[in-house]
Steps between C-alpha positions, in 0.01 A plus 500: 500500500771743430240693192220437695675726806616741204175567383334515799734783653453717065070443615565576851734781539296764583241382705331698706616873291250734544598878340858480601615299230738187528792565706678473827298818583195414331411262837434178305628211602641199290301203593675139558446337135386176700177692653386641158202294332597255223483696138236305237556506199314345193629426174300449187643428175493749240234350264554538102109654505669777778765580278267523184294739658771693620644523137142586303452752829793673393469511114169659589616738632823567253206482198317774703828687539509506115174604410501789719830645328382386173166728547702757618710738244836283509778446176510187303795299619713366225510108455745326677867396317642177458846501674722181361396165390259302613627277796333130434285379852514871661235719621465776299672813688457905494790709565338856636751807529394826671708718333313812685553701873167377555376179661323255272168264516458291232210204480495211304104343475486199360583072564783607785362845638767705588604872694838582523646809637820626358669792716613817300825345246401148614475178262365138552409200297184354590412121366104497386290149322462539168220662353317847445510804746367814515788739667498851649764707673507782724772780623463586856535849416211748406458633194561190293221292343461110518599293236294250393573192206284207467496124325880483557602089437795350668630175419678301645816474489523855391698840653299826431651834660373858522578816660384796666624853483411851510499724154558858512349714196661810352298736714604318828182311556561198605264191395575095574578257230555124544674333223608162416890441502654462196 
């Protein structure tokens, strides 16, 4: 009863607000948690079919992702370095580093789509399934083309790495270069 009168008071608090807000000013009143409606709820499992078509939804739309930036004038990103010896029954993992003042995008199409975000000087490992992937990355900063690399395999078991970080040339122009850690 005690959740039910919790829950009831989070829905009901601020019944009867018109423009004034939700407040001791505001004019609304708190109503008594026994006098508000019962809440329905239904619950459905999550079917395997709903979470399969959630998945191919979404490596859709990563494989769209990656055909627009391959189209588009981008930089070939380097292939991806094995880091260490292959762990026996592991996922195969990618250590990115953003190495750059600039936030970073980077999209993995293939058997485990995957975005990931990496915030300017940031680094994560994410875990993919094995197999091929087409990959693209992105600074968050104008002026820098897309990087695009494609048929990458991961095995399993297997650490690749790569980083990201911002060349200068002689003349002071400055251009992006991924390259695998060595």
């Amino acid at each position: 009863m005690r959740a039910r009168g919790i829950l009831s008071l989070a829905l009901g608090a601020c019944v009867g607000v018109g423009r004034g807000g939700c407040g001791p000013r505001s004019g609304a009143t708190t109503p008594d948690p026994d006098d508000l409606p019962p809440l329905r709820v239904r619950l459905e499992p999550l079917t395997n079919e709903a979470v399969d078509a959630f998945a191919r939804h979404e490596a859709e739309l990563l494989a769209e992702t990656l055909a627009a930036r391959r189209q588009a004038e981008h930089g070939e990103l380097p292939p991806l370095e094995r880091a260490g010896e292959a762990q026996p029954d592991a996922w195969p993992t990618v250590t990115l580093r953003n190495a750059t003042d600039h936030g970073l995008v980077t999209w993995f199409s293939g058997p485990c789509a995957r975005t990931v975000a990496l915030a300017p000087g940031g680094e994560v490992t994410v875990e993919l399934c094995e197999g091929t992937y087409d990959l693209a990355a992105e600074l968050s900063a104008e002026g820098f083309l897309p990087f695009v690399g494609e048929g990458e395999q991961v095995e399993n078991g297997v650490a690749y790495e790569i980083t990201f970080y911002v060349v200068r040339t002689p003349d002071g122009r400055r251009g992006r270069r991924p390259t695998a850690s060595r």
